[in-house]
ROVEXDREN-424523 format. One line per field, with one value per residue: residue number from 1; residue in three letters; x, y, z of N, C-alpha, C, O in turn. Coordinates in Angstrom, 3 decimals. Atoms other than C-alpha are relative to their C-alpha. Layout:
BEGIN
i	NUM_...
aa	ALA_...
npx	X_...
npy	Y_...
npz	Z_...
capx	X_...
capy	Y_...
capz	Z_...
cpx	X_...
cpy	Y_...
cpz	Z_...
opx	X_...
opy	Y_...
opz	Z_...
***
This chain:
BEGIN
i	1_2_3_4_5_6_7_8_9_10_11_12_13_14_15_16_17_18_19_20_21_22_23_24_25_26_27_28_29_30_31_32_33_34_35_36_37_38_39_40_41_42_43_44_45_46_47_48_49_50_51_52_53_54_55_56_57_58_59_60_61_62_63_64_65_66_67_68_69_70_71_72_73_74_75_76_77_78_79_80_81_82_83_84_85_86_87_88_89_90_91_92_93_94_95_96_97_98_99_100_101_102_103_104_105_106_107_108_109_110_111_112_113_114_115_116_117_118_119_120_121_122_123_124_125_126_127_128_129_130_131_132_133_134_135_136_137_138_139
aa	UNK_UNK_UNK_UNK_UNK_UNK_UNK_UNK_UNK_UNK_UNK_UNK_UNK_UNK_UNK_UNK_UNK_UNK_UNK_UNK_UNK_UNK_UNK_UNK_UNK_UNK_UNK_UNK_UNK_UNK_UNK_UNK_UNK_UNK_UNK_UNK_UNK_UNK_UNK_UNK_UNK_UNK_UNK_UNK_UNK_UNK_UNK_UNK_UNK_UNK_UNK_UNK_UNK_UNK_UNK_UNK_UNK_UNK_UNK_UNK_UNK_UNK_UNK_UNK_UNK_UNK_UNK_UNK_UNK_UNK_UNK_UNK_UNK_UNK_UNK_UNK_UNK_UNK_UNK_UNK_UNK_UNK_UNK_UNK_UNK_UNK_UNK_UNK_UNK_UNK_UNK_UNK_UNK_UNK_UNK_UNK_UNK_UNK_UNK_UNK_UNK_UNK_UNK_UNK_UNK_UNK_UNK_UNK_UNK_UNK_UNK_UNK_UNK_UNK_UNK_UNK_UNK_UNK_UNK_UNK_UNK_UNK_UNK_UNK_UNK_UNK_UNK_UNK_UNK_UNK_UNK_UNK_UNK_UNK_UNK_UNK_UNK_UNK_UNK
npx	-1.293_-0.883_-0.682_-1.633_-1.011_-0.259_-0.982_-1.439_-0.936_-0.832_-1.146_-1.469_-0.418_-0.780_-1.268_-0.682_-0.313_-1.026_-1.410_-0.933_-1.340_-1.148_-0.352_-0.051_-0.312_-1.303_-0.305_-1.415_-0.394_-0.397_-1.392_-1.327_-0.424_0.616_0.099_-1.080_-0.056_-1.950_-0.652_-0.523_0.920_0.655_1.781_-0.088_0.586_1.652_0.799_-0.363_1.616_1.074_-0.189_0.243_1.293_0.866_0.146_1.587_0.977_-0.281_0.306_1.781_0.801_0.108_1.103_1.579_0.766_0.916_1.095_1.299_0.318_0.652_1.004_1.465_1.263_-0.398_-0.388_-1.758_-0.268_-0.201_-0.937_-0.909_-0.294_0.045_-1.503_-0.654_-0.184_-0.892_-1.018_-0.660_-0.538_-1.193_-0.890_-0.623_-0.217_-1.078_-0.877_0.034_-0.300_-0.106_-1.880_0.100_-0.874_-1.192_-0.032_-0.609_0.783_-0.199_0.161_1.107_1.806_-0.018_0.601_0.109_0.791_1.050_0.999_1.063_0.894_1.098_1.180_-0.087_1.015_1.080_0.792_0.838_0.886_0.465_0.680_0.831_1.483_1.088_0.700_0.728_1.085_0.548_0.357_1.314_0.749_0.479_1.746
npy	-0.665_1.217_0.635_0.468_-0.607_0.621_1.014_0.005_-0.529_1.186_0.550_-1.145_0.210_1.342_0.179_-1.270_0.437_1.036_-0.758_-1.263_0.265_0.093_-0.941_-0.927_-0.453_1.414_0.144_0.286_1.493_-0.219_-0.623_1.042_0.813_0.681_0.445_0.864_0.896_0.040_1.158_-0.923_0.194_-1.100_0.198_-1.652_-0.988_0.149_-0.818_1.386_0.816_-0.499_0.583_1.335_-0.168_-1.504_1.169_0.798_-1.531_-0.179_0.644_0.147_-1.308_0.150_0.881_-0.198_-0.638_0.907_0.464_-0.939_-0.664_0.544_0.573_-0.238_-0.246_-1.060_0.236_0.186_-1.904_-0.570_1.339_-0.021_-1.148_0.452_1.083_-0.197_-0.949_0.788_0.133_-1.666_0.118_1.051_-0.829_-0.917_1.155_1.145_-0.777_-0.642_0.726_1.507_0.417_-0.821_-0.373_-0.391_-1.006_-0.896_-0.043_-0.557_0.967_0.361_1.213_-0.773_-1.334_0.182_0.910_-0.258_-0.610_0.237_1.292_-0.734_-0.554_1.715_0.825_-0.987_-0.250_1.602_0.329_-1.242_1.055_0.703_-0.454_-0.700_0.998_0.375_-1.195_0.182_1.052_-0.174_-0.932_0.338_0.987
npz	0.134_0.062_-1.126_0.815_0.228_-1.309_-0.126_0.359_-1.129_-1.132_-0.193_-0.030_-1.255_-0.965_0.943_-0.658_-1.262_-0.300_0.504_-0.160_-1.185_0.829_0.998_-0.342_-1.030_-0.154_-1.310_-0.378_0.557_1.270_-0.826_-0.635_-1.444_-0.413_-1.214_-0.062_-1.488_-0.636_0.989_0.932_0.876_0.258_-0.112_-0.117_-1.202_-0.164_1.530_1.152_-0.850_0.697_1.432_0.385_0.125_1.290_0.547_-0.211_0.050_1.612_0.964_-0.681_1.019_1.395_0.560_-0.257_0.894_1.446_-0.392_-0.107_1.619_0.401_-0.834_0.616_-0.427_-0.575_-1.451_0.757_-0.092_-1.348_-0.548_0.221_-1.087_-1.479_-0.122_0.854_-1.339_-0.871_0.896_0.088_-1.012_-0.174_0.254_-1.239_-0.716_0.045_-0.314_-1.190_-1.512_0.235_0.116_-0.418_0.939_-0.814_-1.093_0.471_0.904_1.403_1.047_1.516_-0.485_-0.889_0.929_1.049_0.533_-0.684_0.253_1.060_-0.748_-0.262_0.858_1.183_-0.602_-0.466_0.895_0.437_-0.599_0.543_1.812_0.106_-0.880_0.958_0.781_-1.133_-0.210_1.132_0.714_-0.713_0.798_1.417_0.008
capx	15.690_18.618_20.752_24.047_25.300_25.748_27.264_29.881_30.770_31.264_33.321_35.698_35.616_36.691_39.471_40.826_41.055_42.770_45.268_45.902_47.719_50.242_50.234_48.931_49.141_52.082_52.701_56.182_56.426_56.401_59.626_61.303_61.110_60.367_60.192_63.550_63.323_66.347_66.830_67.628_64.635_62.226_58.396_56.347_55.319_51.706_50.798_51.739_49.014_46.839_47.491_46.884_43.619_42.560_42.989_40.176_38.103_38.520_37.518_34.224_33.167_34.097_31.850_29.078_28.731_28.328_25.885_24.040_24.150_22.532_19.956_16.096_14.198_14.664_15.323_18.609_19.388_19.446_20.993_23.771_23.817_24.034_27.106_28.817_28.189_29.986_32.949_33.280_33.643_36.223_38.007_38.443_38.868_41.544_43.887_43.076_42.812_43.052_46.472_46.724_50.015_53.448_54.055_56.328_54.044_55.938_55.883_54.007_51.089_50.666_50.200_49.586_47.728_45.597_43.913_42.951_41.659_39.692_38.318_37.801_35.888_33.752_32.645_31.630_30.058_27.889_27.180_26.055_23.333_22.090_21.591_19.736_17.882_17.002_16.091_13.098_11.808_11.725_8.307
capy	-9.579_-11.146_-12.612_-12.757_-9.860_-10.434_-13.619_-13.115_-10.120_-13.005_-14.804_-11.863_-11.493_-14.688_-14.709_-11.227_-13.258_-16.076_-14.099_-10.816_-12.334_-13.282_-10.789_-7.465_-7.252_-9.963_-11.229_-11.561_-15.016_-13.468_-11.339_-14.218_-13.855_-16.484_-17.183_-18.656_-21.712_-22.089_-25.312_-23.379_-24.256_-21.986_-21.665_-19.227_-15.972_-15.496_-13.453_-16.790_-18.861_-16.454_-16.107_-19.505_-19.470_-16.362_-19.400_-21.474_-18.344_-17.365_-20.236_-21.155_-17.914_-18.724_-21.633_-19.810_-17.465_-20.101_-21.734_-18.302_-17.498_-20.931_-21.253_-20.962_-20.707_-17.643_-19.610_-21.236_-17.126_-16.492_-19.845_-18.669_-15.100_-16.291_-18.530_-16.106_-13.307_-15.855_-16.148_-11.821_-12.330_-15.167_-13.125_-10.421_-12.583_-14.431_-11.269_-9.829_-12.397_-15.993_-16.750_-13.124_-11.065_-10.126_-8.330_-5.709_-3.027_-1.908_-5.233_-5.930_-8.116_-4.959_-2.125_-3.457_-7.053_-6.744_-3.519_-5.393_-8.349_-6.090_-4.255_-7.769_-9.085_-5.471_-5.291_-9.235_-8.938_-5.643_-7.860_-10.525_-8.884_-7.285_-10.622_-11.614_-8.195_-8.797_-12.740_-11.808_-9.004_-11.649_-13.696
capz	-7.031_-9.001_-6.791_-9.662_-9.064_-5.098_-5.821_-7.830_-5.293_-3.055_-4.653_-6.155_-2.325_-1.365_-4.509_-2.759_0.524_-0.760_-2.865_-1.010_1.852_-0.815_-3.270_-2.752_0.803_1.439_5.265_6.604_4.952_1.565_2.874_3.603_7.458_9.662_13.441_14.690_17.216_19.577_17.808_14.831_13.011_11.411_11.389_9.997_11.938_13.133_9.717_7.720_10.081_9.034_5.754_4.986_7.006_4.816_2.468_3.681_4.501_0.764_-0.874_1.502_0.291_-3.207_-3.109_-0.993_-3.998_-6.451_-4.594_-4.350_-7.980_-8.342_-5.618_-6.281_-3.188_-0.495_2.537_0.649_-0.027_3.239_4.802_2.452_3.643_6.988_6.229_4.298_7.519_9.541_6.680_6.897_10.723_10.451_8.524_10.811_13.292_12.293_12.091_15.367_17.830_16.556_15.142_14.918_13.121_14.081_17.220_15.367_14.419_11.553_9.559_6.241_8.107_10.595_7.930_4.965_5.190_8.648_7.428_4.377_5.760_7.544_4.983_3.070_5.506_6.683_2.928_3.008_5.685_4.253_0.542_2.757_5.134_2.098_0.191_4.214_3.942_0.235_0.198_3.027_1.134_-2.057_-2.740
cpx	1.005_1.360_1.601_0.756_0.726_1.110_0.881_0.656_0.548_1.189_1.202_0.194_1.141_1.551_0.558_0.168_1.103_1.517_0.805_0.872_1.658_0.442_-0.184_-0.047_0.644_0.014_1.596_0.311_0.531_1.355_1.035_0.185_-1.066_0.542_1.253_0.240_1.072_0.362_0.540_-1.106_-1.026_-1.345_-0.703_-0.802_-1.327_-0.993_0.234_-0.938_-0.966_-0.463_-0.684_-1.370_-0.951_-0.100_-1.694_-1.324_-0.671_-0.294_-1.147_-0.679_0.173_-1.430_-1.549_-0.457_-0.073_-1.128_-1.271_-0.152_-1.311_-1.396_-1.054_-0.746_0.519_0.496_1.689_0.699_0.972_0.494_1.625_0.414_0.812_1.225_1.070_0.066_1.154_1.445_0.705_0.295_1.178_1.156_0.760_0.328_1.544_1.862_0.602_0.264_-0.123_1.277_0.681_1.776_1.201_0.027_0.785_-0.564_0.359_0.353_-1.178_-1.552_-0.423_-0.364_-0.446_-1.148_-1.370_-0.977_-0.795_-0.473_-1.251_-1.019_-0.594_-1.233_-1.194_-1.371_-0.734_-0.932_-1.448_-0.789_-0.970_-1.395_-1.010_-0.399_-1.147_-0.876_-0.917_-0.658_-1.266_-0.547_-0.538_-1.657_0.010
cpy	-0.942_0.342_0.081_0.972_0.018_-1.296_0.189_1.362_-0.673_-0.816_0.945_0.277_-1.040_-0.311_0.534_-0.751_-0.941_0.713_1.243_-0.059_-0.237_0.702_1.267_0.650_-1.162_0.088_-0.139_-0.814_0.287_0.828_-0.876_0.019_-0.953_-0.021_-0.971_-1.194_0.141_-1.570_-0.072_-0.285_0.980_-0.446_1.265_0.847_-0.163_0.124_-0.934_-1.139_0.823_0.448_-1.243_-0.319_0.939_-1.291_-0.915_0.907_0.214_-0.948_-0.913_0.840_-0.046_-0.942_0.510_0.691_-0.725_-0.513_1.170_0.142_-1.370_-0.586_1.035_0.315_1.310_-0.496_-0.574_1.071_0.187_-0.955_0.458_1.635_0.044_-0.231_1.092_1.802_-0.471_0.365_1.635_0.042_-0.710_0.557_0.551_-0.128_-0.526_1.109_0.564_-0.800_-1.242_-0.536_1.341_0.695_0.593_1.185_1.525_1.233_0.442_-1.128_0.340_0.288_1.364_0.948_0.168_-1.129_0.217_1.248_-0.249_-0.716_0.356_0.608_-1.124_-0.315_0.954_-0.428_-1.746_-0.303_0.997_-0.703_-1.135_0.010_0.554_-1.229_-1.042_0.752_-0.602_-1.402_0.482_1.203_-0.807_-0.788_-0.852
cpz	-0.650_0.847_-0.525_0.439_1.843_0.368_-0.594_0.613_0.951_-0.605_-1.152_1.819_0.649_-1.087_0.458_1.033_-0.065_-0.715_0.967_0.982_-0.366_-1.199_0.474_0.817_0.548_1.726_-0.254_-1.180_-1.447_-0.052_-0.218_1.350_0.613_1.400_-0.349_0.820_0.639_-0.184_-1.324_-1.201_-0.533_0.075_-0.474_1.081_-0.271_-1.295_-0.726_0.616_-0.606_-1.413_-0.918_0.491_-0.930_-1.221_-0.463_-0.171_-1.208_-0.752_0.535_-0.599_-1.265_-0.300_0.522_-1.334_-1.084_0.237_-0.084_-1.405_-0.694_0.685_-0.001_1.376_1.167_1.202_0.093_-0.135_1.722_0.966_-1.089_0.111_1.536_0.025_-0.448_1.212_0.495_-0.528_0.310_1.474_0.238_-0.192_0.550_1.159_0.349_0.180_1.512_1.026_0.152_-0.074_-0.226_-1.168_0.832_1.082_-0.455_-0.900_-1.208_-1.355_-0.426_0.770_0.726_-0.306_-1.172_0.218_1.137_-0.105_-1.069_-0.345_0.588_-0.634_-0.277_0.763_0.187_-1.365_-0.358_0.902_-0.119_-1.308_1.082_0.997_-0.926_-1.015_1.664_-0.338_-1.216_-0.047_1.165_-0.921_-1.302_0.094_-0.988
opx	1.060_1.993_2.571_1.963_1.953_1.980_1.865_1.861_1.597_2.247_2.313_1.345_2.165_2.511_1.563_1.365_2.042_2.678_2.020_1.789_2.684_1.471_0.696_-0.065_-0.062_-0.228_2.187_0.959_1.529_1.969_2.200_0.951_-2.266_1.748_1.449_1.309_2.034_1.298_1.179_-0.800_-1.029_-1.705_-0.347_-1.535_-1.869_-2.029_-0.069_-1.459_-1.688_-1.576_-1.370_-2.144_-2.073_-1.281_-2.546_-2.220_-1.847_-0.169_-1.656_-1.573_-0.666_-2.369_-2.639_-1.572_-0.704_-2.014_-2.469_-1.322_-2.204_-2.103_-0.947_-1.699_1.693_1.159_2.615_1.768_2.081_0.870_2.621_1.616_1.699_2.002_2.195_0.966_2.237_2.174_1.905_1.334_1.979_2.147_1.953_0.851_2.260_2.923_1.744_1.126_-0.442_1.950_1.882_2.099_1.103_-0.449_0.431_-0.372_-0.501_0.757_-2.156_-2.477_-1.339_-1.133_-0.779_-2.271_-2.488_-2.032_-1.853_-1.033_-2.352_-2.227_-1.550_-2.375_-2.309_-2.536_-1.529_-1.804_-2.350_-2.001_-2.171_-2.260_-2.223_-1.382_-1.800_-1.959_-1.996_-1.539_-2.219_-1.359_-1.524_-2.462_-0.966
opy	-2.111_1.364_-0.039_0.743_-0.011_-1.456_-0.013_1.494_-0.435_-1.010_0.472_0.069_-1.040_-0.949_-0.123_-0.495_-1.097_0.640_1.429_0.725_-0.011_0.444_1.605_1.873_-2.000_1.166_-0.293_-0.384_-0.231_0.512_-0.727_-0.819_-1.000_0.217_-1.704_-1.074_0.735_-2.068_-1.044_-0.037_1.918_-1.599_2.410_0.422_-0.735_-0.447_-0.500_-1.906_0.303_0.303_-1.167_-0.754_0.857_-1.568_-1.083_0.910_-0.101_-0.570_-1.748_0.619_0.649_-0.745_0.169_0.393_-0.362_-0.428_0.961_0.289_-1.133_-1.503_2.261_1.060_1.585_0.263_-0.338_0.988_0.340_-0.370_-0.083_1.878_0.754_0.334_0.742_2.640_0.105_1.056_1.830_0.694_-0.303_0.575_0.304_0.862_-0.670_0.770_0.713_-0.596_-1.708_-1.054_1.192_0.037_1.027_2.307_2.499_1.228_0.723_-0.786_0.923_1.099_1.627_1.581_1.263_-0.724_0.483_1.158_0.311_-0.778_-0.157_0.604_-1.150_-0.368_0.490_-0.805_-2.111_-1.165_0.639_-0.680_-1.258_-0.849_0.683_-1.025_-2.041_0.221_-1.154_-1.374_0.499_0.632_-0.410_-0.867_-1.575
opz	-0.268_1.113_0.224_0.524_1.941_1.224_0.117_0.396_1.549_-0.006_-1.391_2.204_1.333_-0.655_0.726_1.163_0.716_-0.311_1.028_1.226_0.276_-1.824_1.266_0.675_1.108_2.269_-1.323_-2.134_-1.947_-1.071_-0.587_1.825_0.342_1.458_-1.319_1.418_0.153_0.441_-1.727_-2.367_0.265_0.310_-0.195_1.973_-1.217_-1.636_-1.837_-0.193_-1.457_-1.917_-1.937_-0.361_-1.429_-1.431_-1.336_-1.014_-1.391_-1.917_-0.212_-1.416_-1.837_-1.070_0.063_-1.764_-2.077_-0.614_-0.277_-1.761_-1.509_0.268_0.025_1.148_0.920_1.909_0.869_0.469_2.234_1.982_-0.610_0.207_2.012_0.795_-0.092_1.143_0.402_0.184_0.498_1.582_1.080_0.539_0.727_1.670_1.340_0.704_1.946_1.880_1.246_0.816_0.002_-2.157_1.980_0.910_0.210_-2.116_-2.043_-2.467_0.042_0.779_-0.053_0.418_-1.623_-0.081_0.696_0.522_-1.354_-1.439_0.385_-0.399_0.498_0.308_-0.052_-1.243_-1.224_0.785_0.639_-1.520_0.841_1.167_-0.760_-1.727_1.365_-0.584_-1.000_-0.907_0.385_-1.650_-1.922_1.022_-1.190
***
């Protein structure tokens, strides 16, 4: 099976992860609000932690799918399947119940970015069971 077109769904995946927190599905932060201390200092809100992990997220998975586009034997396949499962869980993860998104549900992060983090991650985690399914079926 070739493997290219899998990988570079991963990493348009992982590009959509690291961008859409700041572009086409913006958190607070991109707003301009931020968490107020009672020292008068600011910080940003939860959806700007996560954000920025979507970050990391997003560009692990960039590099898993280079690695897949360039790796030869099936057990490498599927060691980067594996990793790249993990990555579509983190994802979703990271919205819900890690650093998690503003308590207000009618902010941005709330209707706009956490359902499409979610998707983000469903459909990465969907590409990469089927490059698991597919590298055992190879020979």
């Amino acid at each position: 099976m070739k493997i290219t077109i899998p990988a570079i769904i991963l990493i348009v995946l992982g590009i959509f992860l690291c961008v859409a927190p700041w572009t086409i599905a913006p958190v607070c932060e991109v707003h301009g609000l931020y968490a107020q201390l009672a020292s008068g200092n600011t910080l940003p809100m939860p959806c700007g932690w996560t954000a920025r992990a979507e970050i990391g997220i997003g560009a692990l998975l960039i590099v898993a799918g280079a690695l897949l586009a360039f790796a030869k034997s099936m057990e490498t396949k599927r060691i980067i399947g594996i990793f790249s499962i993990a990555l579509g869980i983190l994802a979703i993860l990271f919205p819900l119940y890690i650093t998690k998104t503003c308590a207000l549900a009618d902010h941005t992060c709330n209707t706009i970015t956490k359902p499409t983090l979610i998707v983000l991650g469903l459909v990465t985690i969907a590409v990469s069971a089927w490059i698991v399914y597919s590298s055992r079926m190879e020979k």
